[in-house]
N, C-alpha and C positions, 0 to 999 in steps of 0.2 A: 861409623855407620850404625851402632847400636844403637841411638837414642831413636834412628829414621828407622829401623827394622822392629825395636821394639812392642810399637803400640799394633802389627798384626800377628805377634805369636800370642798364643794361648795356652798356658797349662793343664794338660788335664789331671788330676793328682788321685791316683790309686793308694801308692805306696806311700809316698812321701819322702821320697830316699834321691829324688834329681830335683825337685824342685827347692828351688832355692825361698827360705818362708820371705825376706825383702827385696828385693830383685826380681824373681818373676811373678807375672800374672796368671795367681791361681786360685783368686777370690772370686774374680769378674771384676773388680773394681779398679784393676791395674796392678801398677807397682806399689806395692805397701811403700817403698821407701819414696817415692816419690807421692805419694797419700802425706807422709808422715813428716819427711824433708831428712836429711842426714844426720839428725841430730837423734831419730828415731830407735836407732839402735842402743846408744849410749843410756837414753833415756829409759828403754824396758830391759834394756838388762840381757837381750837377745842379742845375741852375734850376729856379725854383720852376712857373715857368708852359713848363717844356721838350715837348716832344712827344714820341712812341714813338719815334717817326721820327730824331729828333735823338739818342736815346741805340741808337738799331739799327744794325748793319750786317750786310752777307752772311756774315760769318766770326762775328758774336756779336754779344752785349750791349756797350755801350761802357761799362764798370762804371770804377768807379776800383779801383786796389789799394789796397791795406790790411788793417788787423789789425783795424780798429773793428769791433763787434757788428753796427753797423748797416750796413755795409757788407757785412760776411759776411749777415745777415740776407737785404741785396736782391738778392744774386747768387744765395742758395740758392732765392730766391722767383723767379728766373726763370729758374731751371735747365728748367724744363718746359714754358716758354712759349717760341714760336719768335719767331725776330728776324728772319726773310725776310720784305720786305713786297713788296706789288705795287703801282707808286707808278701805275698806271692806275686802279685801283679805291678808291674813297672809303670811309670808313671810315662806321657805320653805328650806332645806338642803339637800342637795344630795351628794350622794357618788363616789368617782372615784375608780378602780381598782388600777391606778398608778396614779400618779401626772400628768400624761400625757394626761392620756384617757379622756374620754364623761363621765359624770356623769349617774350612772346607780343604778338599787337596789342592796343594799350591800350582799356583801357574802364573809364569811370568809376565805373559800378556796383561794377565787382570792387574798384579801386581804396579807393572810401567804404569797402566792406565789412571793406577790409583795416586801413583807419585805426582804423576806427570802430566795434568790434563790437558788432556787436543783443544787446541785452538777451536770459537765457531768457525764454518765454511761459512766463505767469502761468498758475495754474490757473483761475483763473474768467474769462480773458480771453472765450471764445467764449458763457458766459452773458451779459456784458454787451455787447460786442460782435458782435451778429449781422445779418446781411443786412436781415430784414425791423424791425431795434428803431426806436423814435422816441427821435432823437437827445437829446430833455430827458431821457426817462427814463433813456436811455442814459447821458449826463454823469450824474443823479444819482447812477445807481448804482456808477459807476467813484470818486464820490469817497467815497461812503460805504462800500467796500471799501476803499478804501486811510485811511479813516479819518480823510479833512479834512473832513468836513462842519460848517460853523459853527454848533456846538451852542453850547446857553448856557452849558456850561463851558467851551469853548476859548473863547466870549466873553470869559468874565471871565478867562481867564487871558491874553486879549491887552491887558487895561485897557478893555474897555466896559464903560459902566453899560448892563446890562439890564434893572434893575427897572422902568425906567418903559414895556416890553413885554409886562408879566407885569399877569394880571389882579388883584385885590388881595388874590384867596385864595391865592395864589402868590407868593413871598418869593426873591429869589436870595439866593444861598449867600453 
Protein backbone atom coordinates (compact mmCIF):
# COMPACT_ATOMS: atom_id res chain seq x y z
CA UNK A 1 0.00 0.00 0.00
CA UNK A 2 2.91 2.47 -0.01
CA UNK A 3 3.23 3.17 -3.50
CA UNK A 4 -1.06 4.17 -3.29
CA UNK A 5 -0.45 6.10 0.20
CA UNK A 6 2.57 7.64 -0.89
CA UNK A 7 1.93 10.44 -3.42
CA UNK A 8 -0.53 12.25 -0.36
CA UNK A 9 2.08 12.47 2.50
CA UNK A 10 4.22 15.50 2.68
CA UNK A 11 7.42 16.19 4.54
CA UNK A 12 7.76 19.04 6.23
CA UNK A 13 11.62 19.21 7.09
CA UNK A 14 12.71 21.27 10.21
CA UNK A 15 15.42 19.10 11.53
CA UNK A 16 16.12 16.80 8.99
CA UNK A 17 16.71 13.86 11.46
CA UNK A 18 13.07 11.64 10.13
CA UNK A 19 13.03 12.60 6.85
CA UNK A 20 14.36 10.13 4.72
CA UNK A 21 16.66 12.55 1.74
CA UNK A 22 15.35 9.41 -1.27
CA UNK A 23 12.14 8.06 -0.13
CA UNK A 24 10.21 10.86 1.08
CA UNK A 25 8.67 13.96 -0.31
CA UNK A 26 10.45 16.93 1.06
CA UNK A 27 11.42 18.92 -1.91
CA UNK A 28 7.70 19.29 -3.39
CA UNK A 29 8.70 17.59 -6.17
CA UNK A 30 8.13 13.88 -4.73
CA UNK A 31 10.29 11.08 -4.22
CA UNK A 32 13.85 12.00 -5.19
CA UNK A 33 14.26 8.20 -5.86
CA UNK A 34 11.56 7.91 -8.02
CA UNK A 35 12.74 11.55 -9.80
CA UNK A 36 16.10 9.87 -10.11
CA UNK A 37 15.10 5.83 -10.56
CA UNK A 38 17.17 3.31 -8.34
CA UNK A 39 20.08 3.67 -9.64
CA UNK A 40 20.12 7.15 -7.88
CA UNK A 41 21.82 6.37 -4.94
CA UNK A 42 24.76 4.26 -6.23
CA UNK A 43 25.26 7.03 -8.65
CA UNK A 44 25.79 10.23 -5.95
CA UNK A 45 27.26 8.34 -3.55
CA UNK A 46 24.29 8.97 -0.95
CA UNK A 47 22.86 6.11 0.96
CA UNK A 48 19.90 4.80 0.08
CA UNK A 49 18.24 5.08 3.66
CA UNK A 50 20.55 8.81 4.32
CA UNK A 51 18.55 11.65 6.02
CA UNK A 52 18.27 15.52 4.85
CA UNK A 53 20.11 16.07 7.75
CA UNK A 54 23.08 13.85 6.64
CA UNK A 55 23.36 15.45 3.20
CA UNK A 56 22.85 19.46 4.69
CA UNK A 57 25.04 21.63 6.04
CA UNK A 58 25.17 25.68 7.00
CA UNK A 59 27.17 26.49 3.74
CA UNK A 60 25.01 24.08 1.31
CA UNK A 61 23.89 20.80 0.06
CA UNK A 62 26.75 18.00 0.50
CA UNK A 63 26.16 17.02 -3.39
CA UNK A 64 28.96 15.12 -4.97
CA UNK A 65 30.75 16.70 -7.95
CA UNK A 66 30.48 15.54 -11.24
CA UNK A 67 29.48 15.61 -14.85
CA UNK A 68 26.64 12.68 -14.46
CA UNK A 69 23.04 13.82 -15.64
CA UNK A 70 22.08 12.65 -12.37
CA UNK A 71 23.96 14.42 -10.39
CA UNK A 72 23.47 17.75 -12.33
CA UNK A 73 19.81 16.74 -12.20
CA UNK A 74 19.95 16.57 -8.02
CA UNK A 75 21.93 19.73 -7.42
CA UNK A 76 19.60 21.65 -9.91
CA UNK A 77 16.64 20.13 -7.85
CA UNK A 78 17.92 21.59 -4.74
CA UNK A 79 18.97 24.81 -5.92
CA UNK A 80 15.59 26.30 -4.23
CA UNK A 81 15.37 24.19 -1.37
CA UNK A 82 17.10 25.52 1.74
CA UNK A 83 19.73 23.36 3.62
CA UNK A 84 19.61 25.42 7.13
CA UNK A 85 18.00 23.05 9.49
CA UNK A 86 16.87 23.68 13.13
CA UNK A 87 18.20 20.42 15.01
CA UNK A 88 15.67 21.61 17.96
CA UNK A 89 12.45 21.27 16.00
CA UNK A 90 11.40 17.87 14.73
CA UNK A 91 10.55 17.31 11.40
CA UNK A 92 6.78 16.80 10.81
CA UNK A 93 4.02 14.93 8.00
CA UNK A 94 1.17 16.07 6.54
CA UNK A 95 -1.48 14.88 4.57
CA UNK A 96 -2.98 15.79 1.08
CA UNK A 97 -6.58 15.08 0.05
CA UNK A 98 -5.24 14.38 -3.52
CA UNK A 99 -1.83 14.40 -4.92
CA UNK A 100 -2.66 17.74 -5.90
CA UNK A 101 -3.93 19.64 -3.00
CA UNK A 102 -2.42 21.77 0.15
CA UNK A 103 -1.55 19.51 2.92
CA UNK A 104 -4.30 19.46 5.54
CA UNK A 105 -5.58 17.16 8.66
CA UNK A 106 -6.33 13.88 7.34
CA UNK A 107 -9.89 12.56 6.93
CA UNK A 108 -10.87 9.40 5.51
CA UNK A 109 -13.86 10.43 3.81
CA UNK A 110 -11.77 12.95 1.53
CA UNK A 111 -9.27 10.36 1.37
CA UNK A 112 -11.97 7.10 0.01
CA UNK A 113 -13.35 9.98 -2.26
CA UNK A 114 -9.93 10.45 -3.70
CA UNK A 115 -9.16 6.72 -4.27
CA UNK A 116 -12.39 5.89 -5.29
CA UNK A 117 -14.51 7.97 -7.45
CA UNK A 118 -18.46 7.86 -7.19
CA UNK A 119 -19.95 6.79 -10.07
CA UNK A 120 -22.22 9.89 -12.04
CA UNK A 121 -26.06 9.50 -10.72
CA UNK A 122 -28.17 7.74 -12.98
CA UNK A 123 -31.20 9.39 -14.39
CA UNK A 124 -33.81 7.32 -12.86
CA UNK A 125 -31.88 6.96 -9.68
CA UNK A 126 -34.45 9.28 -7.47
CA UNK A 127 -37.74 7.35 -9.23
CA UNK A 128 -36.55 4.28 -7.71
CA UNK A 129 -34.85 5.41 -4.86
CA UNK A 130 -36.93 7.49 -2.68
CA UNK A 131 -37.45 8.23 1.12
CA UNK A 132 -40.90 7.00 1.46
CA UNK A 133 -40.48 3.44 -1.39
CA UNK A 134 -40.93 -0.17 -0.09
CA UNK A 135 -37.61 -1.63 -0.35
CA UNK A 136 -39.13 -5.12 -2.58
CA UNK A 137 -40.45 -2.86 -4.99
CA UNK A 138 -37.67 -0.76 -4.81
CA UNK A 139 -34.88 -3.68 -5.55
CA UNK A 140 -37.44 -4.82 -8.27
CA UNK A 141 -37.38 -1.99 -9.97
CA UNK A 142 -33.55 -1.10 -9.88
CA UNK A 143 -32.91 -4.44 -11.55
CA UNK A 144 -35.43 -4.23 -14.02
CA UNK A 145 -33.80 -0.83 -15.28
CA UNK A 146 -30.63 -2.02 -15.35
CA UNK A 147 -32.01 -4.99 -17.20
CA UNK A 148 -31.04 -8.15 -14.96
CA UNK A 149 -34.37 -9.31 -14.28
CA UNK A 150 -34.51 -13.28 -14.56
CA UNK A 151 -36.78 -13.55 -17.59
CA UNK A 152 -37.31 -16.72 -19.34
CA UNK A 153 -34.93 -15.80 -21.97
CA UNK A 154 -31.93 -14.85 -19.88
CA UNK A 155 -33.14 -18.35 -18.39
CA UNK A 156 -32.50 -20.08 -21.16
CA UNK A 157 -29.61 -18.37 -22.08
CA UNK A 158 -27.89 -19.30 -18.73
CA UNK A 159 -28.63 -23.25 -19.43
CA UNK A 160 -32.19 -23.69 -17.51
CA UNK A 161 -34.88 -25.80 -18.66
CA UNK A 162 -38.00 -23.62 -18.19
CA UNK A 163 -40.47 -25.65 -19.75
CA UNK A 164 -41.51 -27.60 -17.00
CA UNK A 165 -42.62 -23.73 -15.42
CA UNK A 166 -44.72 -22.84 -18.51
CA UNK A 167 -48.28 -23.91 -18.48
CA UNK A 168 -48.80 -26.48 -21.49
CA UNK A 169 -50.30 -23.68 -23.92
CA UNK A 170 -46.89 -22.06 -23.43
CA UNK A 171 -43.74 -23.58 -25.20
CA UNK A 172 -40.10 -22.17 -24.43
CA UNK A 173 -38.14 -21.07 -27.30
Amino acid sequence: LRPIARPFLVCIVRSGTRALFWQDNWTGLGSLLDLCGASGPMVSGISYLATVSSVSSPTGWRMPRGRHPLNKFLRASLENVSSDMDPSTPDFFQWRHTPDSVPRVFSSTKTWESLYQSPPLVSWFKSVWFSSNIPKHAFLAWIVTLNRLPTRDRLLGWGYECSKYLTSLQQCR
